[in-house]
PDB file of N, CA, C and O in Angstrom:
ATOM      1  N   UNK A   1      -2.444  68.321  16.793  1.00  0.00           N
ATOM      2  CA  UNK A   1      -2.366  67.416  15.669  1.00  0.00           C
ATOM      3  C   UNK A   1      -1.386  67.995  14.644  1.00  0.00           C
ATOM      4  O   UNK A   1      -1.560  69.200  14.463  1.00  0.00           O
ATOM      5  N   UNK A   2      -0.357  67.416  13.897  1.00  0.00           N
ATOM      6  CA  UNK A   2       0.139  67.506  13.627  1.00  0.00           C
ATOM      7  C   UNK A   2      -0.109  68.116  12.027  1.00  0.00           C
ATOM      8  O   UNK A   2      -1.245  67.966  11.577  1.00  0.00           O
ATOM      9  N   UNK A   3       0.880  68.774  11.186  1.00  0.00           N
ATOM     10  CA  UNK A   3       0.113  69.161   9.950  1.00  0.00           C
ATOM     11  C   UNK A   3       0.858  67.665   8.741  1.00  0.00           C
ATOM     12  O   UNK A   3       1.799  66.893   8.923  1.00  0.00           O
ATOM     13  N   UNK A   4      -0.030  67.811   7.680  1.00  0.00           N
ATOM     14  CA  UNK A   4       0.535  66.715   6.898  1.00  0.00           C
ATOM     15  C   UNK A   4       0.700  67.126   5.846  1.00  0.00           C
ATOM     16  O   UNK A   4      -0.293  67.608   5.300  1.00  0.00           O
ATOM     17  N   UNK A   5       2.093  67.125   5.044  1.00  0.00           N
ATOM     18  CA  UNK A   5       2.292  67.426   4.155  1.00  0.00           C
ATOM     19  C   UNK A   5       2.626  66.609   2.401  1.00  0.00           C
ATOM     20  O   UNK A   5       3.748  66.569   1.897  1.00  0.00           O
ATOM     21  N   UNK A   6       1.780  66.229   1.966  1.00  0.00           N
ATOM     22  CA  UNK A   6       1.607  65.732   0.717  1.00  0.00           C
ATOM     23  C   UNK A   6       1.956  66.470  -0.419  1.00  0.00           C
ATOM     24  O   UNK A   6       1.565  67.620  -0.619  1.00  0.00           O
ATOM     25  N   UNK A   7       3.184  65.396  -1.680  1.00  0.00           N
ATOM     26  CA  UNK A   7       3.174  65.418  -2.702  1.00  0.00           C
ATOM     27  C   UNK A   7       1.330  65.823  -3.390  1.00  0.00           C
ATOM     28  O   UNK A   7       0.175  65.724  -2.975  1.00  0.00           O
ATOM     29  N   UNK A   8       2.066  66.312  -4.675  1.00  0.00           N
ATOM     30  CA  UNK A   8       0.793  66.664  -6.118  1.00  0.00           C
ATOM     31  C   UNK A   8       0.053  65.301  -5.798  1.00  0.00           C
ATOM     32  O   UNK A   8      -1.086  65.152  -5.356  1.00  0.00           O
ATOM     33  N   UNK A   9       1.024  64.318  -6.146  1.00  0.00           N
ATOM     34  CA  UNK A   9       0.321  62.946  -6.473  1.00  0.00           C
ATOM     35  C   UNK A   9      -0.830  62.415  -5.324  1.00  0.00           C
ATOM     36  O   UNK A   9      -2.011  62.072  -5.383  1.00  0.00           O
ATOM     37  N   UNK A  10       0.704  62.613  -3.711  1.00  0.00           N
ATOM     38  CA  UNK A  10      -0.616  61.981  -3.055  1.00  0.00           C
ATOM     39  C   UNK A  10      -1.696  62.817  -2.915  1.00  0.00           C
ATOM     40  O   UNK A  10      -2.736  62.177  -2.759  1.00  0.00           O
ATOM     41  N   UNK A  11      -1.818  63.835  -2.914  1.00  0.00           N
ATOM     42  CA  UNK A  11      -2.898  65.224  -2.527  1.00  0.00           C
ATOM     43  C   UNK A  11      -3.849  64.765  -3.582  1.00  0.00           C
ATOM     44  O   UNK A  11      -5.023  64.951  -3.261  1.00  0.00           O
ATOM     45  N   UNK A  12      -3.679  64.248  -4.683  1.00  0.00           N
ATOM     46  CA  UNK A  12      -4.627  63.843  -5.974  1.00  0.00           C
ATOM     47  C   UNK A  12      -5.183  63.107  -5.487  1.00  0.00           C
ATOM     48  O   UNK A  12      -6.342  63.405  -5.196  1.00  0.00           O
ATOM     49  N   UNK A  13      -4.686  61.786  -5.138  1.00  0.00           N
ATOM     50  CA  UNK A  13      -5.265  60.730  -4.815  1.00  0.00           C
ATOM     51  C   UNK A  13      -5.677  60.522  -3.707  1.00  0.00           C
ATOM     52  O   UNK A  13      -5.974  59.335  -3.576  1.00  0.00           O
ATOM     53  N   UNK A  14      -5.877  61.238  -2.639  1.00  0.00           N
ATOM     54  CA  UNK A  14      -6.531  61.607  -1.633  1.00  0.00           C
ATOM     55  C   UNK A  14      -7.987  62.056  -1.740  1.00  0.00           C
ATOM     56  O   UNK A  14      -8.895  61.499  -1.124  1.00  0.00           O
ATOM     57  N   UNK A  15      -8.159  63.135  -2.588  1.00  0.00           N
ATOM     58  CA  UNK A  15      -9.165  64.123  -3.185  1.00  0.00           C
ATOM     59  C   UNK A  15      -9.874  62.856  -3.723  1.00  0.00           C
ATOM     60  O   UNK A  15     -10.947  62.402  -3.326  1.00  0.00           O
ATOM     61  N   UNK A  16      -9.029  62.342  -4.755  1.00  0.00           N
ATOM     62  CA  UNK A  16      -9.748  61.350  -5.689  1.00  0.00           C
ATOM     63  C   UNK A  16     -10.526  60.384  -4.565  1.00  0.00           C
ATOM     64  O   UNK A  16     -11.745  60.454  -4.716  1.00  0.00           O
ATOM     65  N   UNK A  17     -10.121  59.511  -3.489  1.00  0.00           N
ATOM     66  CA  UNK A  17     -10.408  59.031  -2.769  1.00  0.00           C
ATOM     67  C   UNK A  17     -11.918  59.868  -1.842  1.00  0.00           C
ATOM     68  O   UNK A  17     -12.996  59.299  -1.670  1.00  0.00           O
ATOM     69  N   UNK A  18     -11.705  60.781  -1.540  1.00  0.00           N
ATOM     70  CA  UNK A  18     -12.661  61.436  -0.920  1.00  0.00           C
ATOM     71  C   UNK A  18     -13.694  61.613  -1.972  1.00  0.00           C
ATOM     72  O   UNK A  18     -14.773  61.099  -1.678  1.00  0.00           O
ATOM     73  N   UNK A  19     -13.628  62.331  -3.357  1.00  0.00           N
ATOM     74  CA  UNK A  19     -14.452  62.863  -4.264  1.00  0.00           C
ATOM     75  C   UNK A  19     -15.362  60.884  -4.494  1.00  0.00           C
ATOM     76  O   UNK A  19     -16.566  60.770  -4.722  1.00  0.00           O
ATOM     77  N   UNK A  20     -14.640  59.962  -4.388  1.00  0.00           N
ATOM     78  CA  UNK A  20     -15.181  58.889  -4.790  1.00  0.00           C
ATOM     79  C   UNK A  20     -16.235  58.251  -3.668  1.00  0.00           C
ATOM     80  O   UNK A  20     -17.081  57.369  -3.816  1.00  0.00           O
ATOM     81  N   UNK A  21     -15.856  59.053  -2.450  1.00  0.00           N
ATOM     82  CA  UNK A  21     -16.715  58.843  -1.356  1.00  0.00           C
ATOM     83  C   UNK A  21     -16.257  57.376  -0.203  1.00  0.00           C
ATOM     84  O   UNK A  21     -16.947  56.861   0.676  1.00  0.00           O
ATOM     85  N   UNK A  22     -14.968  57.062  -0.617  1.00  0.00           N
ATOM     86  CA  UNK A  22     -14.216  56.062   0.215  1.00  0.00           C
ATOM     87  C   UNK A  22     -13.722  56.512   1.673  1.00  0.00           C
ATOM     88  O   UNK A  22     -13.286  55.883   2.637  1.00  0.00           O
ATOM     89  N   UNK A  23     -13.968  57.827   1.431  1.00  0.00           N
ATOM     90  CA  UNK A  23     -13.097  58.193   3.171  1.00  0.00           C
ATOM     91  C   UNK A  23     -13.679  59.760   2.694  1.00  0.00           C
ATOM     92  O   UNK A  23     -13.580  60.391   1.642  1.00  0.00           O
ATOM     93  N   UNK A  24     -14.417  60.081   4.189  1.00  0.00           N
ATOM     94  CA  UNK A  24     -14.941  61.440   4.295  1.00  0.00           C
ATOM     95  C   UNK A  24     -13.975  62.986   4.194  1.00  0.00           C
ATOM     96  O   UNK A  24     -14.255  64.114   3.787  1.00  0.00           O
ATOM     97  N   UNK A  25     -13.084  62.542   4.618  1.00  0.00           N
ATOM     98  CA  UNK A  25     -11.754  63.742   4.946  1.00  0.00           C
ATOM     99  C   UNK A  25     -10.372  62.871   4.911  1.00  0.00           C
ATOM    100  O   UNK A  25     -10.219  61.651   4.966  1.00  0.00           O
ATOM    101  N   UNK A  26      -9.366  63.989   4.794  1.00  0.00           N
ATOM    102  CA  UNK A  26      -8.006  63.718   4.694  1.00  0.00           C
ATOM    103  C   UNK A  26      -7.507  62.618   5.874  1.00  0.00           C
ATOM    104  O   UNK A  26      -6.885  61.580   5.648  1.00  0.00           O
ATOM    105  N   UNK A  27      -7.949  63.129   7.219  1.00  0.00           N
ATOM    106  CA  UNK A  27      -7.824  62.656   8.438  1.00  0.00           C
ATOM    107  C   UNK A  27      -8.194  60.836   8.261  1.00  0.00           C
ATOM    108  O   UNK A  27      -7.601  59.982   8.920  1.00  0.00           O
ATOM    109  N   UNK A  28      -9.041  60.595   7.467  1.00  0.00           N
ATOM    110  CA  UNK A  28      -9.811  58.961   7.200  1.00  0.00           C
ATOM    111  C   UNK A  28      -8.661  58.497   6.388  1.00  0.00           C
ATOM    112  O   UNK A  28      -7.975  57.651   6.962  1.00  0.00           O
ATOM    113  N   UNK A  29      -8.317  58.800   5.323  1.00  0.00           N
ATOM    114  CA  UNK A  29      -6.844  58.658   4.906  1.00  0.00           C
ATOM    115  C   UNK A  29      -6.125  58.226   5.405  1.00  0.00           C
ATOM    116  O   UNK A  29      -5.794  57.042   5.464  1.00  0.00           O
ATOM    117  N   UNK A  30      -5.535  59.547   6.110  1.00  0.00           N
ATOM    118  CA  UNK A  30      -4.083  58.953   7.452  1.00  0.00           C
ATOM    119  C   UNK A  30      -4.272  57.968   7.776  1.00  0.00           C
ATOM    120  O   UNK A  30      -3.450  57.077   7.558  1.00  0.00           O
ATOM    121  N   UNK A  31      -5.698  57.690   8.576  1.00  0.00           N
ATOM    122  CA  UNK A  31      -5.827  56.699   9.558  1.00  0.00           C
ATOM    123  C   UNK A  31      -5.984  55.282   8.555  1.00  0.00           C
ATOM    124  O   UNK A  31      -5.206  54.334   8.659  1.00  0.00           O
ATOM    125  N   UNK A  32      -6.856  55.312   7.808  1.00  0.00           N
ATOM    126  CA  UNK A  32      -6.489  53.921   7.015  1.00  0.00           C
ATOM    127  C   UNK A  32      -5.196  53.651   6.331  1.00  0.00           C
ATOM    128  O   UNK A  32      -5.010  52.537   5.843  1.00  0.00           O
ATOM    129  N   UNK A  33      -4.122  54.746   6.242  1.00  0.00           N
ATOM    130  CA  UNK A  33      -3.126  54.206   5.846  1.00  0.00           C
ATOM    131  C   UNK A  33      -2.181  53.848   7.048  1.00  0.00           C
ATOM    132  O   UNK A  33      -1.290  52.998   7.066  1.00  0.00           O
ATOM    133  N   UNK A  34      -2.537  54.593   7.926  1.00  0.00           N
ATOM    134  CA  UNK A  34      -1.718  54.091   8.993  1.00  0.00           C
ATOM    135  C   UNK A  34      -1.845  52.448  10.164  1.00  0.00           C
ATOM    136  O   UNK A  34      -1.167  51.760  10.926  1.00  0.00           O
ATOM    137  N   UNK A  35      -2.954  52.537   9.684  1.00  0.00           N
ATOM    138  CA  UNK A  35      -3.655  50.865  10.140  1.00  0.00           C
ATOM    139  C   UNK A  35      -3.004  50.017   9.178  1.00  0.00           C
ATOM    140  O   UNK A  35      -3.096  48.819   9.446  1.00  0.00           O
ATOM    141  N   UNK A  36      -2.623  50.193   8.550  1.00  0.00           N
ATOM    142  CA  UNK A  36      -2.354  49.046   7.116  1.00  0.00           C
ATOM    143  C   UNK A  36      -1.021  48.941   7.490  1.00  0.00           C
ATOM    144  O   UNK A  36      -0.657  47.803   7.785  1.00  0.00           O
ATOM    145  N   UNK A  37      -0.070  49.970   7.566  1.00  0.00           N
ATOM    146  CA  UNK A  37       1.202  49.895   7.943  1.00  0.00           C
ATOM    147  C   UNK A  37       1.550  49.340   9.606  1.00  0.00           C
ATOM    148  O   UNK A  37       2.647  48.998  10.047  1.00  0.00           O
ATOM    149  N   UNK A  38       0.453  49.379  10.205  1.00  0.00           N
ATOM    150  CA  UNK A  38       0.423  48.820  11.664  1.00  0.00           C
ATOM    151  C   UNK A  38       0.369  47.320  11.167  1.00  0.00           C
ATOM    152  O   UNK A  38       1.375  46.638  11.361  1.00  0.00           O
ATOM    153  N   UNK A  39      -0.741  46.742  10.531  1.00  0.00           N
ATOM    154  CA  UNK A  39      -0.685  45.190  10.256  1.00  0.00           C
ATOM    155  C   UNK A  39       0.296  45.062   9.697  1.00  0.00           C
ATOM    156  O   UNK A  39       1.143  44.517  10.404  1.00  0.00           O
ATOM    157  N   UNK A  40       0.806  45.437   8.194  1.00  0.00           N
ATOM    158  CA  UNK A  40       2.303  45.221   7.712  1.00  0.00           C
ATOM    159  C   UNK A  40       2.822  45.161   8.429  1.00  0.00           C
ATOM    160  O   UNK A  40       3.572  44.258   8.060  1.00  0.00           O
ATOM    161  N   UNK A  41       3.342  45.591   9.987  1.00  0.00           N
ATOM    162  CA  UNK A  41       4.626  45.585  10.827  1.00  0.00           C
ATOM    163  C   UNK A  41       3.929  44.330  12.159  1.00  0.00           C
ATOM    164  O   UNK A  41       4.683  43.668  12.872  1.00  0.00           O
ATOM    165  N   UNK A  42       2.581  44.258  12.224  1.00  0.00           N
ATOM    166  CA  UNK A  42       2.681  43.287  12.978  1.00  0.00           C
ATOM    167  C   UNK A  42       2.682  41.628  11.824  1.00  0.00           C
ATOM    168  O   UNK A  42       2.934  40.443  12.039  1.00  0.00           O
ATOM    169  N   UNK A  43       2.273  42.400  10.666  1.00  0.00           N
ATOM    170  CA  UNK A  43       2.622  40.541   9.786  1.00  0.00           C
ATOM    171  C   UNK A  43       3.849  40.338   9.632  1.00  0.00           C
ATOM    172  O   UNK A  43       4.286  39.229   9.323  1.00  0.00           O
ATOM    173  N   UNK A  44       4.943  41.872   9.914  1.00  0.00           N
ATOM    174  CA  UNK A  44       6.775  41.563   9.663  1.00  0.00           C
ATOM    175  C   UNK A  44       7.239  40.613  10.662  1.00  0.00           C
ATOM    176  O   UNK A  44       8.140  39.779  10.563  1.00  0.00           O
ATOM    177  N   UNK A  45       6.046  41.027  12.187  1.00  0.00           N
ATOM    178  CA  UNK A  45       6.891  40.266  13.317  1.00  0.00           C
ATOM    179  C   UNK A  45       6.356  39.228  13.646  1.00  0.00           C
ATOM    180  O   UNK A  45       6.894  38.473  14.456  1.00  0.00           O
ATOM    181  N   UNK A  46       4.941  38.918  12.974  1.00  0.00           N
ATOM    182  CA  UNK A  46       4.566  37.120  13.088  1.00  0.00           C
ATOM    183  C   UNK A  46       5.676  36.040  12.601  1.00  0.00           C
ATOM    184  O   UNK A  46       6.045  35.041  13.219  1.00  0.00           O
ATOM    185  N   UNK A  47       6.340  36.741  10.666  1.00  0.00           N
ATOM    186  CA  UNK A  47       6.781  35.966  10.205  1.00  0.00           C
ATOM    187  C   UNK A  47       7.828  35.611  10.041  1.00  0.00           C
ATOM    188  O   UNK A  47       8.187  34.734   9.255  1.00  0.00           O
ATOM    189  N   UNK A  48       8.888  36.632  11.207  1.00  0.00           N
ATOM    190  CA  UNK A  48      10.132  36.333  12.142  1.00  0.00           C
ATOM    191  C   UNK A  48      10.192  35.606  12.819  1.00  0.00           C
ATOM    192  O   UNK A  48      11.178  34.893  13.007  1.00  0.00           O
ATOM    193  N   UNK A  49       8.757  35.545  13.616  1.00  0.00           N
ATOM    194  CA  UNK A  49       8.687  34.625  14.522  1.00  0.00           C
ATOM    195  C   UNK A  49       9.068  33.466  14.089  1.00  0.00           C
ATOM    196  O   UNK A  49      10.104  32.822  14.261  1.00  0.00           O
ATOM    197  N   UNK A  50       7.409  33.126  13.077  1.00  0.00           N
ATOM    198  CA  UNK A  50       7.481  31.775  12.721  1.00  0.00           C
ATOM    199  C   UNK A  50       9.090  31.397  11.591  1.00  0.00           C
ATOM    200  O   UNK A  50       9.181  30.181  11.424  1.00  0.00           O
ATOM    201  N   UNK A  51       9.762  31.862  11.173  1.00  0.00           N
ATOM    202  CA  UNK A  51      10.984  31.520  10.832  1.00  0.00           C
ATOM    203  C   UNK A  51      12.408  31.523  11.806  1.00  0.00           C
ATOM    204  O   UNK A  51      13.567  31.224  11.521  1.00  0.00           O
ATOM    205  N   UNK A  52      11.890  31.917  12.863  1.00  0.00           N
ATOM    206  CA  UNK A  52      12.606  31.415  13.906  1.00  0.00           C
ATOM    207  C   UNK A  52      12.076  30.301  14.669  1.00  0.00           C
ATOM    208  O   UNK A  52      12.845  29.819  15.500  1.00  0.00           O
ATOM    209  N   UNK A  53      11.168  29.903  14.582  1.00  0.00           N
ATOM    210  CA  UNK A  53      10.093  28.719  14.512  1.00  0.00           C
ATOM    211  C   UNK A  53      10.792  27.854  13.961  1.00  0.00           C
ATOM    212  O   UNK A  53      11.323  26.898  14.526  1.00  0.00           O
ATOM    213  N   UNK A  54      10.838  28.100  12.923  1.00  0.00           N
ATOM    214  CA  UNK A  54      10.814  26.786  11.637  1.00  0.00           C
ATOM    215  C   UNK A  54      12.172  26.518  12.251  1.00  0.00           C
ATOM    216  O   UNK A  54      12.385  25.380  12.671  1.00  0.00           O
ATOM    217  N   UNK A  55      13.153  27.482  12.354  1.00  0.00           N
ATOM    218  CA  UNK A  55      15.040  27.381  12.414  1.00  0.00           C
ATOM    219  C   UNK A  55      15.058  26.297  13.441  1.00  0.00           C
ATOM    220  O   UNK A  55      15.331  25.100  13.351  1.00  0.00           O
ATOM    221  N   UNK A  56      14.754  26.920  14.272  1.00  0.00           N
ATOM    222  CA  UNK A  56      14.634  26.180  15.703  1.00  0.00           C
ATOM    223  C   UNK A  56      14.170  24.098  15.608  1.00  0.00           C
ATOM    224  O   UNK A  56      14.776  23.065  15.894  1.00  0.00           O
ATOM    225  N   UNK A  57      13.053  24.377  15.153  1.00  0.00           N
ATOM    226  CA  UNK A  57      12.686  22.875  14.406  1.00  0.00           C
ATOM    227  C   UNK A  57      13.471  21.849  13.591  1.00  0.00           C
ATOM    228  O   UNK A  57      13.483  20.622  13.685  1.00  0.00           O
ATOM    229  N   UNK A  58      14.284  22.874  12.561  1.00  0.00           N
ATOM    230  CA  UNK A  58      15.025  22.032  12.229  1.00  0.00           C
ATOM    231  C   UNK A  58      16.274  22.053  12.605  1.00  0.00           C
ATOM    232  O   UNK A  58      17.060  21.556  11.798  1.00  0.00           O
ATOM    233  N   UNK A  59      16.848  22.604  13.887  1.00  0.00           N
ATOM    234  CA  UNK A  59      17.911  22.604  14.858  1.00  0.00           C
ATOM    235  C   UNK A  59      17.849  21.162  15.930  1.00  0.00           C
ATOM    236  O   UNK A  59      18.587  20.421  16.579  1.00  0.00           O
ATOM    237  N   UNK A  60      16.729  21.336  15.658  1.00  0.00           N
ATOM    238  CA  UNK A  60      16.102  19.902  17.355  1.00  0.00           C
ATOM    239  C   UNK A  60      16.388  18.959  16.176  1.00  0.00           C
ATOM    240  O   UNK A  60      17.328  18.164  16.155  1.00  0.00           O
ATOM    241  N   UNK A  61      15.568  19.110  15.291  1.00  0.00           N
ATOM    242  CA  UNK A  61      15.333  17.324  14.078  1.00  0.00           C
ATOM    243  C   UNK A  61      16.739  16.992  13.613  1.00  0.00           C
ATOM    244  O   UNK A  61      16.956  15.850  13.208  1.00  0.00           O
ATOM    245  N   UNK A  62      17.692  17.873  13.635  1.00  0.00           N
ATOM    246  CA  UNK A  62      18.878  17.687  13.052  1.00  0.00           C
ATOM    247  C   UNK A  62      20.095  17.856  14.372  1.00  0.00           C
ATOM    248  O   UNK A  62      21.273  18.206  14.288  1.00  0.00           O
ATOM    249  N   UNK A  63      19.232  17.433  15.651  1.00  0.00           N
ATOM    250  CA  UNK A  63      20.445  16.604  16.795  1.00  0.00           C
ATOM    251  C   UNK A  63      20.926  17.860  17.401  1.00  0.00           C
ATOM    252  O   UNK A  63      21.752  17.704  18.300  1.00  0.00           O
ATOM    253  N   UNK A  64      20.499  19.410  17.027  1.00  0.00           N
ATOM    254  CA  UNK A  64      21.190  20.266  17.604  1.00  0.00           C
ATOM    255  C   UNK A  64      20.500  21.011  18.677  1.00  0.00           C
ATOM    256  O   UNK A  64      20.047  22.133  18.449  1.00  0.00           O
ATOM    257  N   UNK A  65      20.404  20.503  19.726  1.00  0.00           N
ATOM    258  CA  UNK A  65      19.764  20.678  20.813  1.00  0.00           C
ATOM    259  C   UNK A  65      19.965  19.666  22.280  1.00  0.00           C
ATOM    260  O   UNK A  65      20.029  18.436  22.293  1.00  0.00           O
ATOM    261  N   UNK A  66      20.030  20.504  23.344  1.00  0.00           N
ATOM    262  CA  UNK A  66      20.736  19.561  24.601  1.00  0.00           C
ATOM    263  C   UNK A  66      19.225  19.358  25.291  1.00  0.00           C
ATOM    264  O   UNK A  66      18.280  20.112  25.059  1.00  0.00           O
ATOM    265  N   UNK A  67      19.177  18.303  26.104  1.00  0.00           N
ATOM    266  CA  UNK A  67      18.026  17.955  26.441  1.00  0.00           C
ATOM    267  C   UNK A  67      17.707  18.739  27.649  1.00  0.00           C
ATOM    268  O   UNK A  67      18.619  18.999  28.434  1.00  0.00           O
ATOM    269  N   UNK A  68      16.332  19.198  27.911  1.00  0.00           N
ATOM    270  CA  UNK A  68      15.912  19.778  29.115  1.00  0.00           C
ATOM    271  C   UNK A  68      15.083  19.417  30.444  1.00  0.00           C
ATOM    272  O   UNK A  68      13.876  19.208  30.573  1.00  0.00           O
ATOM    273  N   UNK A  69      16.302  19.412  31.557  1.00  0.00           N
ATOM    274  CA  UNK A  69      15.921  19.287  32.776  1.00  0.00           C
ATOM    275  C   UNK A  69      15.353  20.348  33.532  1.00  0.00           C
ATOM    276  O   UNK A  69      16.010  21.287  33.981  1.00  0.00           O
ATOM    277  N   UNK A  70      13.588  20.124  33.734  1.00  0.00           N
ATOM    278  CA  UNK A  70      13.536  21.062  34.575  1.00  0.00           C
ATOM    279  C   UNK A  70      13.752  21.125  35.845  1.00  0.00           C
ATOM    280  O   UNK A  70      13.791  22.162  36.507  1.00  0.00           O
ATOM    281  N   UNK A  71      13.974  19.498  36.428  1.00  0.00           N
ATOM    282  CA  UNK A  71      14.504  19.792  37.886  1.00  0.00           C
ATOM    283  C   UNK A  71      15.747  20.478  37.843  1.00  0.00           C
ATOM    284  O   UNK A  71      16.097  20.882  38.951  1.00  0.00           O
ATOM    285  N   UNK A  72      16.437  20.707  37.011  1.00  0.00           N
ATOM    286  CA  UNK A  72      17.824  21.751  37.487  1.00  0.00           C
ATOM    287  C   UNK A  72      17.266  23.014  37.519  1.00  0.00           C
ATOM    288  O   UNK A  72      18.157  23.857  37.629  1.00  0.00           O
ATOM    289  N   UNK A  73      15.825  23.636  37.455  1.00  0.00           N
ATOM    290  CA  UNK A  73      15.230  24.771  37.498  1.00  0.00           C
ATOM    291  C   UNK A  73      14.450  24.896  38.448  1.00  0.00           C
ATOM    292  O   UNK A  73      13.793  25.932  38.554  1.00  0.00           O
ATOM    293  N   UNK A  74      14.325  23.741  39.476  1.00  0.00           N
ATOM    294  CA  UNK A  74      13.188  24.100  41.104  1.00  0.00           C
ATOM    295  C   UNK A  74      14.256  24.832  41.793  1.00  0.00           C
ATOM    296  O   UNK A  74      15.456  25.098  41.717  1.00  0.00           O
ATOM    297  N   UNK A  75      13.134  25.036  42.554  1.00  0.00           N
ATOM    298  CA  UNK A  75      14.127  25.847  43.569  1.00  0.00           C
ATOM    299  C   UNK A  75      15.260  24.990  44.310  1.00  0.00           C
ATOM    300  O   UNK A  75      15.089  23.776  44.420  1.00  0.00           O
ATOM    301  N   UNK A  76      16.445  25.616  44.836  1.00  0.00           N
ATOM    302  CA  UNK A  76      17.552  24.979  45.671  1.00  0.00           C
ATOM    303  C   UNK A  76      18.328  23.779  44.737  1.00  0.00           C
ATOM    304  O   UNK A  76      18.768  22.712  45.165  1.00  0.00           O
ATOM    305  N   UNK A  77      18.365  24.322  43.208  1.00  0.00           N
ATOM    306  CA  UNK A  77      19.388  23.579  42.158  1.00  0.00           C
ATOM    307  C   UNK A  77      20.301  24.373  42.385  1.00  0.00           C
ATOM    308  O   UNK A  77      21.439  23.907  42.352  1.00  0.00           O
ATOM    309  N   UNK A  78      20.161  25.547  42.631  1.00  0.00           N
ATOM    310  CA  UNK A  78      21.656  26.576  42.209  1.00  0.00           C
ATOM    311  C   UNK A  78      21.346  27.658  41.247  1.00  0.00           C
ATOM    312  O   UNK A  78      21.889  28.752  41.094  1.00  0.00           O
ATOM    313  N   UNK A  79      20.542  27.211  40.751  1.00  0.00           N
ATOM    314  CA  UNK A  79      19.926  27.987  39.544  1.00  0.00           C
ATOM    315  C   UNK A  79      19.245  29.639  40.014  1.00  0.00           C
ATOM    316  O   UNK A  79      19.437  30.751  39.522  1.00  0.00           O
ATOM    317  N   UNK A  80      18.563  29.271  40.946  1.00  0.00           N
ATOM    318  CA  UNK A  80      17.444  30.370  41.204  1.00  0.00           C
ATOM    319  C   UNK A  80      17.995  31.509  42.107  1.00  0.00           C
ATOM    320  O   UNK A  80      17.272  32.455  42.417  1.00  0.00           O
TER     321      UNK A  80
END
C-alpha cells in the first residue's frame, strides 16, 4: 500500500474528520474520497454521452442524416 502524503490543511481536516467520528482512520478518507472522484468521472462520461445524444438528435431533426438499410448489412451484401 502505498504511503500518502498530505498538506497541513488536508492532514487537519482529515484528523478533524476522524476526531468528529465520520471515518474511523485515514484509509476511510482515501476511500471516500476516491469513490466520489470515481462517480465524478463516471457522471463526466454519462454527460458526454448524453450530449452526443442530444447532437446527434438534432443532426437527424435538421435533415442531416442518410437513411438506414439494414439489408445492405445481411450477409452476402458485400458488406460482411
Amino acid at each position: 500500500m502505498p504511503n500518502v502524503h498530505l498538506t497541513e490543511q488536508m492532514e487537519s481536516y482529515v484528523q478533524g474528520q476522524i476526531r468528529s467520528g465520520a471515518y474511523a482512520n485515514l484509509s476511510e478518507v482515501v476511500r471516500a474520497g476516491i469513490r466520489m472522484l470515481m462517480e465524478r468521472d463516471g457522471a463526466r462520461q454519462f454527460y458526454a454521452l448524453k450530449a452526443e445524444l442530444e447532437q446527434a438528435l438534432r443532426d437527424a431533426e435538421s435533415g442531416g442524416f442518410e437513411e438506414f438499410d439494414p439489408l445492405a448489412y445481411e450477409p452476402g451484401s458485400g458488406l460482411d
